[in-house]
N, C-alpha and C positions, 0 to 999 in steps of 0.2 A: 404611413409606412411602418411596419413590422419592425423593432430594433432587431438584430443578429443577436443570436445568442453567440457570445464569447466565453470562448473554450481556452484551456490552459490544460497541454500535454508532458506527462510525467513520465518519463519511460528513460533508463539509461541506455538505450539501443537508437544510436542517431542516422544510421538508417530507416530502420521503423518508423519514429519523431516526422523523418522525410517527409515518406511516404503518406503517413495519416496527416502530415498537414495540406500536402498536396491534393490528397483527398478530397480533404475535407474544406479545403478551397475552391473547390465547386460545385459548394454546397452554396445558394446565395443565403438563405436564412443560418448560415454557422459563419463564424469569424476565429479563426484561431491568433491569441492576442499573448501566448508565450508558449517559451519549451523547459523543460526541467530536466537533468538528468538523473535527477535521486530524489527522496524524498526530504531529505533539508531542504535544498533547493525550490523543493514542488512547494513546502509550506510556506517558504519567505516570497515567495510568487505569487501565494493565493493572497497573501498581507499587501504586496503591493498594488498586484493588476485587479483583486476583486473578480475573478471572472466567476459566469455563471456556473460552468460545469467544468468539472477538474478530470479527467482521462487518467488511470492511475494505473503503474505497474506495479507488480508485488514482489519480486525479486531483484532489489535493486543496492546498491553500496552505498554506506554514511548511514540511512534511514530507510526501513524499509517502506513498502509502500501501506502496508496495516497499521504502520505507528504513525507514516506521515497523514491518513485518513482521520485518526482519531484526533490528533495535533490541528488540523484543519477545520474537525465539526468542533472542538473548545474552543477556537478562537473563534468561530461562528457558525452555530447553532442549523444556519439555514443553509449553509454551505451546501452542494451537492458534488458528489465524488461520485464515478462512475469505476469501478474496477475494471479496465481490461487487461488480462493475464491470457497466460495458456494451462494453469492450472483450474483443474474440476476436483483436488482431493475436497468432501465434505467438508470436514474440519475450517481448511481456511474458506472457504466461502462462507461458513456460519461466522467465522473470526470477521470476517471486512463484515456483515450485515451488523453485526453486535458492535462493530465500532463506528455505524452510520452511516455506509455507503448506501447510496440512492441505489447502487444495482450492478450488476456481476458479469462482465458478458467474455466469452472467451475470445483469443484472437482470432480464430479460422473463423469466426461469424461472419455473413455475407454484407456489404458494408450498408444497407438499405435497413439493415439490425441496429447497425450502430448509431447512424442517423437517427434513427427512429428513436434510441434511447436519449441521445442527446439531447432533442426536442420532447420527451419525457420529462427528463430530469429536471430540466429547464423550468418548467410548468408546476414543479413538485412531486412529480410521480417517483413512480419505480419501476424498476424494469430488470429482470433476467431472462436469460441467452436459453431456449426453449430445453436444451441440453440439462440446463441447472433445473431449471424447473421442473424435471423431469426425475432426475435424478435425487435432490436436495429437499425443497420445501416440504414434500408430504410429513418426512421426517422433520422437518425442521420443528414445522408449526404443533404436529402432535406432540412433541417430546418436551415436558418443562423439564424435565432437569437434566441436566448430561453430564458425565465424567469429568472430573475437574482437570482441564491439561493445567501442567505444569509451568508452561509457557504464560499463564495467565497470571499466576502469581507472583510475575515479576514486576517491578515498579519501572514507573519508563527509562530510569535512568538505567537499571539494573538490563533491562531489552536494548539499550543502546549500545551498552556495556559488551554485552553476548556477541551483537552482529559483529561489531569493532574487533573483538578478540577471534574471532571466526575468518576473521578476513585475514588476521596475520597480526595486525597492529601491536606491539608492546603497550604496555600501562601508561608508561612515559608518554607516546606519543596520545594515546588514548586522552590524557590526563590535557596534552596543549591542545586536541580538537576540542575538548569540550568544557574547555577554561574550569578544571577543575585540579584540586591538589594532588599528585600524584598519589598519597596515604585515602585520599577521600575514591578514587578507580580503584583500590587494591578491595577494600570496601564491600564495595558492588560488585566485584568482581567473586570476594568471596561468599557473599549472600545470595548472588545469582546459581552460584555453584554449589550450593550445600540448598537452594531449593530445587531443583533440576538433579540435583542427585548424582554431578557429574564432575570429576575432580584430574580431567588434566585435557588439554588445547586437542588432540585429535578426538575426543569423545564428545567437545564440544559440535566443534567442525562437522561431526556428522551429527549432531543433534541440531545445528543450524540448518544444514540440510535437508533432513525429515522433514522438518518445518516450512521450508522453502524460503528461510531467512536469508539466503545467500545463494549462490548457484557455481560451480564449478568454471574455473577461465574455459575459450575455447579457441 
């Protein structure tokens, strides 16, 4: 008999999380074997349960889902992340491919898409959502060099830094999430802001934004 591929779902939305587990619970060949709501969460998951393919959301709080992807393929290589978002900007779809995602599929995809990429991924493949492909790759694959974003030139600590302060959090409390000296967040805080070119919290908030680093309460 055929092992299940075991799945592990990242997404801060726990109705969604619901839904796709129940889904994908009658699925016989999927096994869904955890749920994440952020991407710290989703990393210290993939360290414990091992699952095969990781379901990942991009807009999420603590860690986004682009940093929790790259966090995931350093601790292992063969790891396979599956991005599903509702965002098609270019930009971050080349961003999740360049940090190792197995493949990109939007949420409205019909769910025989999603399957299908699961059991892709599984195998080693790749797989995007006909929409990306349509849209992204051509450009993708012709273009070596592209515009340096901004966003790129920050260190992970310095992009942890960004989301945290985006979201509201003081340094203070910055500095106890991430067991670090409060003088060591003022830090990164100031070298993430003098690389991004941006020097007070509402300029950030919408540069988190743009980005799709964070998303608005609703």
């Amino acid at each position: 008999m055929t092992a299940r591929v075991k799945v592990l779902i990242c997404d801060d939305h726990t109705l969604f999380r619901a839904g796709l587990k129940a889904l994908l619970g009658n699925v016989p060949a999927i096994e869904v074997i955890g749920e994440a709501e952020n991407g710290r969460e989703g990393v210290e998951k993939v360290k414990q349960l091992h699952p095969d393919v990781v379901l990942m959301d991009i807009s999420m709080p603590d860690l986004n889902g682009f940093e929790a992807t790259q966090r995931i393929i350093q601790f292992d290589k063969k790891a396979r992340v599956l991005i599903l978002t509702m965002y098609d900007e270019d930009d971050m779809i080349i961003r999740c491919l360049d940090a190792g995602a197995s493949g990109y599929i939007l949420k409205d995809a019909p769910a025989d898409q999603l399957i299908y990429a699961i059991q892709e991924a599984s195998k080693g493949g790749k797989y995007l959502s006909p929409r990306i492909v349509t849209k992204v790759v051509g450009q993708y694959l012709k273009t070596s060099v592209r515009p340096v974003d901004t966003y790129e030139l920050l260190s992970s600590r310095e992009r942890e830094t960004l989301n945290m302060l985006a979201e509201g959090l003081t340094v203070k409390e910055i500095a106890f999430r991430l067991k670090l000296s409060v003088k060591t967040v003022e830090v990164h805080k100031y070298n993430l802001m003098k690389k991004i070119d941006i020097h007070d919290r509402t300029e950030l908030i919408k540069y988190a934004l743009q980005k799709n680093l964070i998303r608005l309460a609703r």
